[in-house]
VOFI-807597 format. One line per 3 residues: number of its first residue (from 1); their letters; for each residue x, y, z of N, C-alpha, C, O. Coordinates in pm, whole numbers, plus 50000, padded with zeros to 5 digits. Each point is the difference from the previous one (the first is absolute). Layout:
BEGIN
NUM> a> X,Y,Z,X,Y,Z,X,Y,Z,X,Y,Z; ...
//
This chain:
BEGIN
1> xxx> 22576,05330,44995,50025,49984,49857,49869,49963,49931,49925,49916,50050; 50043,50154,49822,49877,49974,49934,50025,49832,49951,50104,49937,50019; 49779,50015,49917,49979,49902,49959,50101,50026,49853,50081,49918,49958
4> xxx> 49895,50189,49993,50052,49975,49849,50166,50028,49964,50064,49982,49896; 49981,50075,50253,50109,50036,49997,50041,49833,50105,50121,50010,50020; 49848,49904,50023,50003,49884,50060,50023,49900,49865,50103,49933,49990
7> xxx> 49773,50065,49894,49992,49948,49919,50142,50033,49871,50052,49920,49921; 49974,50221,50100,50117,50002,49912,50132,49940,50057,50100,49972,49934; 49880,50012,50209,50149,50005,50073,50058,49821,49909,50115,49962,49979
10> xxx> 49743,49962,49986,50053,49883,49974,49994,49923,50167,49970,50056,50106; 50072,49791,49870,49989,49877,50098,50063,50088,50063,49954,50089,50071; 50183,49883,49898,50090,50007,50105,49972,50134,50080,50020,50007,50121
13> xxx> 49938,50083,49815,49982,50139,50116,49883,49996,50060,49974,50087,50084; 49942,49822,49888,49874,49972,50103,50065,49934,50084,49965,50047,50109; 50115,49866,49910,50055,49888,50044,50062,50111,50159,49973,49996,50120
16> xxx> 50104,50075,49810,50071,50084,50088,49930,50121,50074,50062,50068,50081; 49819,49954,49891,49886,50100,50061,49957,49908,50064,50007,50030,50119; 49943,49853,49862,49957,49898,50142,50103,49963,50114,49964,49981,50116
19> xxx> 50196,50007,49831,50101,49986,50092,49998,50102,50082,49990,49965,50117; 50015,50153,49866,50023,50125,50042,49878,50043,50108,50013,50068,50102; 49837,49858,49834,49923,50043,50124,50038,49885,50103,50038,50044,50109
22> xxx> 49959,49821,49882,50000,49930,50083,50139,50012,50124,50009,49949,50112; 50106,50158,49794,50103,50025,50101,49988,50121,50070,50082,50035,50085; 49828,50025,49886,49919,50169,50051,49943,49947,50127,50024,50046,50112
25> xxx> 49864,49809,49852,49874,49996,50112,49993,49852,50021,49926,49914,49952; 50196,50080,50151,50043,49813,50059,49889,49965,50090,49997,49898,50068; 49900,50205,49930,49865,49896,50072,49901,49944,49950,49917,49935,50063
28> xxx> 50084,50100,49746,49929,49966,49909,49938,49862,50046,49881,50007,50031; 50172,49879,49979,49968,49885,50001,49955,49953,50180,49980,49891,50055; 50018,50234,49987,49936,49955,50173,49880,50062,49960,49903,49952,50058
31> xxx> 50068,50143,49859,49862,50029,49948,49961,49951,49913,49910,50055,49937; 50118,49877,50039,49959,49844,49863,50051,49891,49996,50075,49956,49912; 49873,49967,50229,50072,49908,50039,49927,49870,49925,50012,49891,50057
34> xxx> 49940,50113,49864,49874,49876,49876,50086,50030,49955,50062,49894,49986; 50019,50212,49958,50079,49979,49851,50154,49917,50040,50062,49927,49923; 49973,50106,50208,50129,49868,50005,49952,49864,49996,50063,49951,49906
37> xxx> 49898,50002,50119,49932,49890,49986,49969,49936,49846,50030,49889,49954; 49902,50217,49989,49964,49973,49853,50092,49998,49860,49999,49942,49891; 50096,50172,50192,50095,50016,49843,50084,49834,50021,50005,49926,50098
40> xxx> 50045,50062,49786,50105,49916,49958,50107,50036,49934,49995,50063,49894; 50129,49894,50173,50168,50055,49915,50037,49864,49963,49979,49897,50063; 50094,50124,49799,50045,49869,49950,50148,49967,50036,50102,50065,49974
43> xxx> 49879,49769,50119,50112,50008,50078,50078,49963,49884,49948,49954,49899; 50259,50077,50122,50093,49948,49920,50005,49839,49927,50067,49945,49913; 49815,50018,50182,50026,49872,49959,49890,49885,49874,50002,49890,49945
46> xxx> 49873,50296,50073,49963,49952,49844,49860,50020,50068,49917,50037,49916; 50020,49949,50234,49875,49999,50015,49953,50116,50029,50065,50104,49992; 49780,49886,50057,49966,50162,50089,49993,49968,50107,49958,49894,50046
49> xxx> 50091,50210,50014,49954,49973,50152,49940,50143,50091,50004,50106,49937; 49952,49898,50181,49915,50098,50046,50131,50104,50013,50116,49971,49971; 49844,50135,50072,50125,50109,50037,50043,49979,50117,50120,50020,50015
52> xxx> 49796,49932,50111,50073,49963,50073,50071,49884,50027,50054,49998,50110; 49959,49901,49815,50096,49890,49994,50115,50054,49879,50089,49922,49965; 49901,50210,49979,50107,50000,49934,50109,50110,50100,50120,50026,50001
55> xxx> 49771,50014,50070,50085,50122,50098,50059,49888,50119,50080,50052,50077; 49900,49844,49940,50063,49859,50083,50094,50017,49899,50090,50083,50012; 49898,49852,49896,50145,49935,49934,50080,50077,49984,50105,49962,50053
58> xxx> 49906,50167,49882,50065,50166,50031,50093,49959,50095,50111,49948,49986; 49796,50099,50164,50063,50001,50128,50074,49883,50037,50089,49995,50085; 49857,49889,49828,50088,49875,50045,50136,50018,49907,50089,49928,50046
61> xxx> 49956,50144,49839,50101,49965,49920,50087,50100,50078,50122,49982,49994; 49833,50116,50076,50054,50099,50019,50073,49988,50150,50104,50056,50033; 49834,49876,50030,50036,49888,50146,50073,49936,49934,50103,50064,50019
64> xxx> 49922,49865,49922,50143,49898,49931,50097,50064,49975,50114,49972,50035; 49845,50137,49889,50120,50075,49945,50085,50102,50122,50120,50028,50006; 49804,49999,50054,50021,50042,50138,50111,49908,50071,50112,50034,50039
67> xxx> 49844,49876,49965,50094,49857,50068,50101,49999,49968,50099,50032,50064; 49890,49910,49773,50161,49974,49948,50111,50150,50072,50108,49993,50059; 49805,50137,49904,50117,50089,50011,50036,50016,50168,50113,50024,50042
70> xxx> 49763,49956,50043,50075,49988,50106,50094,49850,50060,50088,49997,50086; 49865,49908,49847,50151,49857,50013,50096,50070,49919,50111,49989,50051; 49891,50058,49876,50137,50047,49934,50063,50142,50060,50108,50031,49951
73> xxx> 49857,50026,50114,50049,50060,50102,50040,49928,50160,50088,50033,50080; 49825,49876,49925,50115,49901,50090,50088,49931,49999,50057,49959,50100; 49975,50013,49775,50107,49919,49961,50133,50099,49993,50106,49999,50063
76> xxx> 49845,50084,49840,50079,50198,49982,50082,50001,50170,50121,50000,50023; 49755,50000,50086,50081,49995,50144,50047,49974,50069,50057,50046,50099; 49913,49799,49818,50078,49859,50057,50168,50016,49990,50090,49995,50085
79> xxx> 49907,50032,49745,50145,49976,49992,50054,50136,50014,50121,50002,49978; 49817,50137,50057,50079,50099,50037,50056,50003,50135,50103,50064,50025; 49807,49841,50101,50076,49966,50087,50080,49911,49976,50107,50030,50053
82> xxx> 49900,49863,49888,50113,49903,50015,50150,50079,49886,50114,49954,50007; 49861,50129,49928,50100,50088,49948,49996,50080,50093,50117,49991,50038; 49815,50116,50061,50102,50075,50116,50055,49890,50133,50054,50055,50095
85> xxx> 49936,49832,49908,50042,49899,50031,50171,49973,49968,50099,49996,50073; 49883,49993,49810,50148,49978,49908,50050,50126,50008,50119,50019,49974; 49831,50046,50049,50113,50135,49957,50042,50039,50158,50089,50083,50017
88> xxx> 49853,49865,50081,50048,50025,50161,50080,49929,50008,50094,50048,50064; 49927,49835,49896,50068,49869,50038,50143,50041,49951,50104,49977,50062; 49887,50095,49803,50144,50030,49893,50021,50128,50085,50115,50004,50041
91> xxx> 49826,50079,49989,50040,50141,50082,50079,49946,50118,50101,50063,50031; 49871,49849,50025,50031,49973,50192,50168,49883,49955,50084,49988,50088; 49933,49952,49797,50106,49861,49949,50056,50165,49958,50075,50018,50096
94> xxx> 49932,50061,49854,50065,50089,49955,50084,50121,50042,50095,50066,49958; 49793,49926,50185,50075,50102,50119,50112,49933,50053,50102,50054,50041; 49867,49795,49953,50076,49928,50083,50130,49973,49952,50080,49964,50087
97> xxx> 49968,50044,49784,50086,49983,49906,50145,50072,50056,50000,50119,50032; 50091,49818,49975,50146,50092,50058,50082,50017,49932,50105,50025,50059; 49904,49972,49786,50085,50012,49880,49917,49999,49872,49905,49928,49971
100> xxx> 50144,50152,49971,49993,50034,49871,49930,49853,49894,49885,50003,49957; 50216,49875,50016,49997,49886,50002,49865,49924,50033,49931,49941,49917; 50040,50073,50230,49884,49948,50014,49870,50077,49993,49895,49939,50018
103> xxx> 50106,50179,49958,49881,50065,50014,49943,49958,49831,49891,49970,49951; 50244,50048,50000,49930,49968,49815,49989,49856,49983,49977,49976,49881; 50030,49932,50181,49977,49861,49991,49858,50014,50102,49901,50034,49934
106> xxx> 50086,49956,50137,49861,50059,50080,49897,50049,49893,49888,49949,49989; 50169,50178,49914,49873,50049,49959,49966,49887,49902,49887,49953,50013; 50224,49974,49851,49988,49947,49934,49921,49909,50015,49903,49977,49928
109> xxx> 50143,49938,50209,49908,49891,50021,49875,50031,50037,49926,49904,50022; 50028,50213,49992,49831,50025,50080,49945,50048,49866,49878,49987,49992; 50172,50056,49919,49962,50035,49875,49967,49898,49929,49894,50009,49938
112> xxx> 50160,49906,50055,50002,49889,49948,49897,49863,50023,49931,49950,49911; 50079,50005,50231,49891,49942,50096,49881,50057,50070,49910,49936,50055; 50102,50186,49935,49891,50062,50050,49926,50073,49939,49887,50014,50046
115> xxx> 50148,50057,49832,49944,50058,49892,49952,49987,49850,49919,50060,49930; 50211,49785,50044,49957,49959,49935,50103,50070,49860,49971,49989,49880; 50120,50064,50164,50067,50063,49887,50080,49909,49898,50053,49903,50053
118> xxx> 49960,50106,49850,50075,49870,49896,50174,50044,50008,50092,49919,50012; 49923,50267,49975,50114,50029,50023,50045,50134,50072,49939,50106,49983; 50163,49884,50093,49991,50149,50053,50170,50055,50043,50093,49920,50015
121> xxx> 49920,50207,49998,50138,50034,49977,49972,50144,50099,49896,50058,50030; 50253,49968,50005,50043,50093,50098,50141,50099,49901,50108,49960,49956; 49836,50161,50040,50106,50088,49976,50042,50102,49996,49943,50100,49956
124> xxx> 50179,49893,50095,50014,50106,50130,50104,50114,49972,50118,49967,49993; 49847,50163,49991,50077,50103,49974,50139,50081,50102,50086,50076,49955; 49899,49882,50178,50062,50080,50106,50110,49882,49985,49979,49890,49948
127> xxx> 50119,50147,50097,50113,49942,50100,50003,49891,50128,50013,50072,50099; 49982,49805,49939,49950,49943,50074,50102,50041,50128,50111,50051,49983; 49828,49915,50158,50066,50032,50109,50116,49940,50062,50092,50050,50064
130> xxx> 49872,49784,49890,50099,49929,50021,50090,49961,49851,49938,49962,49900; 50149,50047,50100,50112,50007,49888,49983,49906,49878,50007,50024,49880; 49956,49800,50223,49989,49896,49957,49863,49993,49928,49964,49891,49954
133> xxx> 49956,50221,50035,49889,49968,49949,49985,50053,49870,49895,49984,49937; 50208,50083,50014,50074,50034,49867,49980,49932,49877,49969,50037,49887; 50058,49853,50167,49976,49894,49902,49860,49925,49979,49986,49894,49940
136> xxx> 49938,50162,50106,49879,49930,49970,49955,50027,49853,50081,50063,49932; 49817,49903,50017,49999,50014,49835,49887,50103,50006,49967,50063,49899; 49955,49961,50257,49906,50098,50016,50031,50098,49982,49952,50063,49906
139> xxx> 50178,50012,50212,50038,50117,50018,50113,50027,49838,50103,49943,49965; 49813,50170,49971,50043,50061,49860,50094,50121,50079,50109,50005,49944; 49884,50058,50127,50064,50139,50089,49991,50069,49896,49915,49965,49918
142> xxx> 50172,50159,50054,49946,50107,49885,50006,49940,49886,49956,50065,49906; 50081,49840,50073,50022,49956,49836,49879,50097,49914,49878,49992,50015; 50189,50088,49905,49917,50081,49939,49953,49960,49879,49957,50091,49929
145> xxx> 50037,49783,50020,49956,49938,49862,49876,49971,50049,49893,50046,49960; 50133,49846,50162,49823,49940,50020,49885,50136,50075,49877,49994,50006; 50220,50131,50047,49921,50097,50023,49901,50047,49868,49877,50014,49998
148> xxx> 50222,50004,49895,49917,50027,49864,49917,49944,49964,49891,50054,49981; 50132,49816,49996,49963,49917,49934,49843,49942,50068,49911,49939,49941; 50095,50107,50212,49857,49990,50091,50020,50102,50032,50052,50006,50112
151> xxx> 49925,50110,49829,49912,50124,50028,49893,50040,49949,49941,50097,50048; 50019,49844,49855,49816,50044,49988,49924,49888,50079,49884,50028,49971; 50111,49867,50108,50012,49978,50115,50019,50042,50116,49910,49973,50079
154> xxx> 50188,50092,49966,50012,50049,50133,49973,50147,49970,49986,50064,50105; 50004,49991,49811,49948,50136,49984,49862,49991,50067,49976,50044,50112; 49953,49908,49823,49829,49970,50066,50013,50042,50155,49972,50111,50044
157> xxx> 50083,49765,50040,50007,50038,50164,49858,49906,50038,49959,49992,50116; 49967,49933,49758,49889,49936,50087,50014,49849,49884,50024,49993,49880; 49950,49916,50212,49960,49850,49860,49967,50026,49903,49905,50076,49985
160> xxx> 50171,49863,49901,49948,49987,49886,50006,49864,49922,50111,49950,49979; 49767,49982,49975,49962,49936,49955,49940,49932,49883,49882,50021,49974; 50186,49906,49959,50013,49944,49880,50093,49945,49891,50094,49928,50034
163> xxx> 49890,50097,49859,50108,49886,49960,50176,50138,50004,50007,50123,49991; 50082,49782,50023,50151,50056,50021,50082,50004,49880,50033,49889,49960; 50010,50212,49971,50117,49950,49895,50127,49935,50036,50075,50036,50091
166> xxx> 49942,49868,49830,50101,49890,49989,50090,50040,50085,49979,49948,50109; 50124,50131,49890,50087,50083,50019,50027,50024,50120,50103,49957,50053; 49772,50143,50033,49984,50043,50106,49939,49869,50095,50015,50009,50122
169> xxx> 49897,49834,49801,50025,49913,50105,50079,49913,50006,49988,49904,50076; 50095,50112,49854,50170,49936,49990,50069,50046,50138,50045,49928,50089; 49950,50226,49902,50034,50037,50116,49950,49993,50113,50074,50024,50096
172> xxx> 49800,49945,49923,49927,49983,50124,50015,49835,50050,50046,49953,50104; 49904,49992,49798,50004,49861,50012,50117,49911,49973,50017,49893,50058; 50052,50150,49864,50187,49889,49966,49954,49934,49933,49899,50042,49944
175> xxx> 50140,49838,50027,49961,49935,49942,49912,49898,49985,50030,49901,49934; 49833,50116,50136,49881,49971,49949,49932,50121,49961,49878,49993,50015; 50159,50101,49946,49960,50116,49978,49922,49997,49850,49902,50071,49975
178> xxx> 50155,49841,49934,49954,49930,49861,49867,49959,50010,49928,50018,49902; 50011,49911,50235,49865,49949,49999,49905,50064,50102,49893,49960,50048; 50194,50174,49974,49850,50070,50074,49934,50113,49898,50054,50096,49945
181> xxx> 49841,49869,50052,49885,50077,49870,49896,50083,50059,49912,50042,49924; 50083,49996,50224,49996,50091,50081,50015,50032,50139,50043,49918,50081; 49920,50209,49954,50069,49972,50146,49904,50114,50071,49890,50043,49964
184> xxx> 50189,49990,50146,49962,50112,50128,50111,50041,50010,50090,49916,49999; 49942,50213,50013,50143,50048,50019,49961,50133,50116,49940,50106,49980; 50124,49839,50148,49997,50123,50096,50072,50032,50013,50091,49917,50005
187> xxx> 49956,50263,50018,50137,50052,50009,49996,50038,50147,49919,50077,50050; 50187,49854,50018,50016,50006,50137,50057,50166,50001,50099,50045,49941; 49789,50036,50159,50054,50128,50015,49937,50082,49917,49942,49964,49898
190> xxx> 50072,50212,50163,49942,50077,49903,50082,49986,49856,50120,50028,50001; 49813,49928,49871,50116,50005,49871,50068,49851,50023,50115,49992,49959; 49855,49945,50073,50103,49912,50014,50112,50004,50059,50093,49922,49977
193> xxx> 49908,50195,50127,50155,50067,49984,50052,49840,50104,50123,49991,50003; 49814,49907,50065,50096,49909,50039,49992,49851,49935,50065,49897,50019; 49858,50127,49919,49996,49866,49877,49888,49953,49924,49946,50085,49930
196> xxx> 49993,49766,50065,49855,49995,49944,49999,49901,50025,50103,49943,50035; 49774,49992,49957,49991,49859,50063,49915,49959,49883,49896,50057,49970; 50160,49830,49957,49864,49917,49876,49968,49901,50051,50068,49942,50083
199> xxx> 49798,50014,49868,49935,49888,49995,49963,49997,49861,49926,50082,49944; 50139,49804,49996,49928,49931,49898,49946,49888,49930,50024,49897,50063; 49900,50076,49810,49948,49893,49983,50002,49977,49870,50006,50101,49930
202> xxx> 49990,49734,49982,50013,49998,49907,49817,49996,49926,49954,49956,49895; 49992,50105,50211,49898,49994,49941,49971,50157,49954,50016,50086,50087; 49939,49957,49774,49954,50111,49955,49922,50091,50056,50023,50120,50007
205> xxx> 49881,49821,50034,49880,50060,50090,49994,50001,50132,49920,50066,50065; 50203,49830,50000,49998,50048,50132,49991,50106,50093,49935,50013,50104; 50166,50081,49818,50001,50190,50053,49985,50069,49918,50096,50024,49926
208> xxx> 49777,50040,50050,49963,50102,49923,50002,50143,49992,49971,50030,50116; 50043,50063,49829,50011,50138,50013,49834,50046,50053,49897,49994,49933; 50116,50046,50184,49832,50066,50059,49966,49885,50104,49894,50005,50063
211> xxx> 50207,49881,49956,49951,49885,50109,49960,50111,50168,50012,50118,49967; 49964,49875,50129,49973,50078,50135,50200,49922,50040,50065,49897,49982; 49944,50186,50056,50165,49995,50124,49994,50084,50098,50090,50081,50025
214> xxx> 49823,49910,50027,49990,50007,50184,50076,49959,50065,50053,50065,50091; 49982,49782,49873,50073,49884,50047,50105,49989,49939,50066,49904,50039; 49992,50171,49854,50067,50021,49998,50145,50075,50005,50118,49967,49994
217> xxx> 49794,50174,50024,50027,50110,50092,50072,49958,50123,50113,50038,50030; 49806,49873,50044,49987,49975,50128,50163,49917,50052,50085,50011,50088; 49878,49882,49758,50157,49916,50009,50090,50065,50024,50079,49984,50093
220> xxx> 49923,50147,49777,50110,50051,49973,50057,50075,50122,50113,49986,50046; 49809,50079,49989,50022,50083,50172,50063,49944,50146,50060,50064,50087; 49900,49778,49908,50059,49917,50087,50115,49970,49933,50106,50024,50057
223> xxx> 49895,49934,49844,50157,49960,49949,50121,50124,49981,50121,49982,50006; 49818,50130,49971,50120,50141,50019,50043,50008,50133,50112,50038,50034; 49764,49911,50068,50038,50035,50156,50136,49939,50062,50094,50044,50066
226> xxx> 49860,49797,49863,50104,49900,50072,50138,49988,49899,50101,49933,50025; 49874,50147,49862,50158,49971,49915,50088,50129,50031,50123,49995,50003; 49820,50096,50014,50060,50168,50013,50076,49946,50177,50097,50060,50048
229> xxx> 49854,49855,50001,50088,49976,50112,50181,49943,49992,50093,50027,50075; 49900,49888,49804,50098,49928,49958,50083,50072,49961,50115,49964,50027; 49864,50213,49868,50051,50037,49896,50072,50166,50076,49947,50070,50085
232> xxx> 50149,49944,49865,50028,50156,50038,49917,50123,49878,49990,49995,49877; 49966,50098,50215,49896,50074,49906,50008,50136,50023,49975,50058,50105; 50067,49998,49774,50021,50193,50112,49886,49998,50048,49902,49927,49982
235> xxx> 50128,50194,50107,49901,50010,50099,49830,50031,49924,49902,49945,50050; 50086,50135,49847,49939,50020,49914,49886,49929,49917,49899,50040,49941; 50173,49811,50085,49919,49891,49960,49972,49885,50055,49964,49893,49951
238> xxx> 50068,50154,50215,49912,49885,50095,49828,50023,50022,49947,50090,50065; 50018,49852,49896,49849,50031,49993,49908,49848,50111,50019,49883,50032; 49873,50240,49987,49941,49926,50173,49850,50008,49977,49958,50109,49959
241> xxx> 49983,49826,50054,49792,49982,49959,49974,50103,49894,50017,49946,49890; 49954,50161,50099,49989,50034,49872,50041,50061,49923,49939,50080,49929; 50212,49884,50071,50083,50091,49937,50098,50100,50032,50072,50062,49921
244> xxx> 49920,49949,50245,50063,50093,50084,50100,49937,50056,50000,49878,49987; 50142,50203,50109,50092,49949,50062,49909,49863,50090,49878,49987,50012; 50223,49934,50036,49971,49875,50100,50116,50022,50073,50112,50038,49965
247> xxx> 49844,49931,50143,50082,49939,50103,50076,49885,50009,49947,49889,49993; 50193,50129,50023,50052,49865,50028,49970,49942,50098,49925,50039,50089; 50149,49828,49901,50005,49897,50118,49858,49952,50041,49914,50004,49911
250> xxx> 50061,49967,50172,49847,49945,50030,49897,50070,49931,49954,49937,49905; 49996,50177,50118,49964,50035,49905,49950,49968,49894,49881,49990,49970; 50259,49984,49940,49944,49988,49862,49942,49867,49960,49946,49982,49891
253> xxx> 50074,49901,50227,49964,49886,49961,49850,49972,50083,49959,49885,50011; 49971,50219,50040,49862,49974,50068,49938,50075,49888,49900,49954,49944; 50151,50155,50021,49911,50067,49881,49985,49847,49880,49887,49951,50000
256> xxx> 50172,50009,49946,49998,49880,49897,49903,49896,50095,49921,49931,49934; 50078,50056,50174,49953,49843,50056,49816,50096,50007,49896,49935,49987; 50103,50200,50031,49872,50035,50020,49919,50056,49882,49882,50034,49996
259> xxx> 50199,49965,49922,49924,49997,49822,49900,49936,49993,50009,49883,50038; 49848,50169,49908,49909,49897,50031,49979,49987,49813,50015,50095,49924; 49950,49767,50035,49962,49959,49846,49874,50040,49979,49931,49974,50099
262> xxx> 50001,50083,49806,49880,50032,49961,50007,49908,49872,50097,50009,49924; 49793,49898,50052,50017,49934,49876,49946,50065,49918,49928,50099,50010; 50131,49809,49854,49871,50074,49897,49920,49960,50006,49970,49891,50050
265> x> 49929,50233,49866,49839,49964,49972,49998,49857,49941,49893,49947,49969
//
């Protein structure tokens, strides 16, 4: 570049014709090794200092910053093991479960003590196996109101997360359903076709729309395994690891105990 076409470019485009050679020819300063020494950069903190004590402090902010993000990726790993921790412990109390009754008192309570949930609910579309389990306030069987009424919900087929209309967590929740202001809603099964499982909270921001559900995926998949055992289901809608027929009887309760949890990010 000429001088006068240098001189028109203005500061700043001289500025950027010197950037540009010095990123062309990174040996500049091993062939002018008097000029590191000599220049001065004005540190942030108001003085000058040589270039190579500012190329130290550089490398030193950049070593810190380095740090924090790798401790915060250990912590990130810390508690993603101690969450696939919790989610083995609720998989293996869940296989173990021999009624309907206790498997949903099982999940409640691991949801609850182990996850940390404020509220959570079971509800269940099929027919239960044993007669007496009819009456639970879980099992809905076809009742075709709460089918409606949670179908842009179970339409999805994957978690959805965030705040719930009144209405629809009336129905999920009963009557604390008034003070949950959002939730997680998994539909047990492709569609929901065997129920949905909520977790919710009276906190706003607890479950957000775009949160990661890996883990929650994950719930939902162990909990279809061990309730579809309880429930009569045409054949059509027994579903086994990803979505395909399962096997009864033993079987179906090693597939659930060998679910492995992937946490979230």
């Amino acid at each position: 570049m000429s001088a006068a076409s240098t001189e028109g470019a203005g500061v700043s485009g001289l500025e950027q014709v010197v950037a540009d050679y010095l990123r062309q020819h990174p040996d500049f300063f091993m062939r002018h090794g008097d000029l590191v020494g000599e220049m001065e950069v004005l540190h942030p903190c108001g003085r000058a200092v040589s270039l190579i004590e500012y190329q130290v402090t550089v490398l030193r902010d950049q070593s810190h910053q380095l740090r924090r993000r790798l401790q915060d990726l250990l912590v990130t790993a810390r508690e993603n093991e101690q969450l696939s921790e919790r989610v083995h412990g609720l998989t293996l109390d869940l296989v173990a479960c021999r009624t309907l009754p206790e498997a949903l008192q099982t999940l409640y309570r691991a949801l609850r003590a182990s996850f940390g949930a404020e509220h959570a609910a079971v509800r269940l579309f099929a027919a239960p196996a044993q007669p007496a389990d009819a009456a639970l306030p879980e099992v809905l069987g076809p009742e075709e109101r709460s089918r409606r009424l949670l179908a842009p919900i179970l339409g999805l087929g994957t978690p959805l997360c965030g705040r719930v209309p009144a209405e629809q967590a009336r129905a999920l929740f009963g009557e604390v359903g008034d003070r949950v202001r959002s939730a997680a809603l998994l539909p047990l099964g492709g569609a929901g076709r065997i129920g949905v499982l909520a977790i919710g909270s009276s906190d706003e921001a607890r479950y957000q729309p775009g949160m990661a559900t890996t883990f929650l995926r994950q719930l939902a998949d162990v909990a279809r395994e061990v309730m579809q055992r309880f429930l009569v289901l045409p054949a059509d809608q027994v579903l086994g690891g990803e979505g395909g027929p399962t096997e009864e009887g033993p079987g179906a309760e090693a597939s659930a105990a060998e679910a492995s949890a992937v946490p979230l990010p």
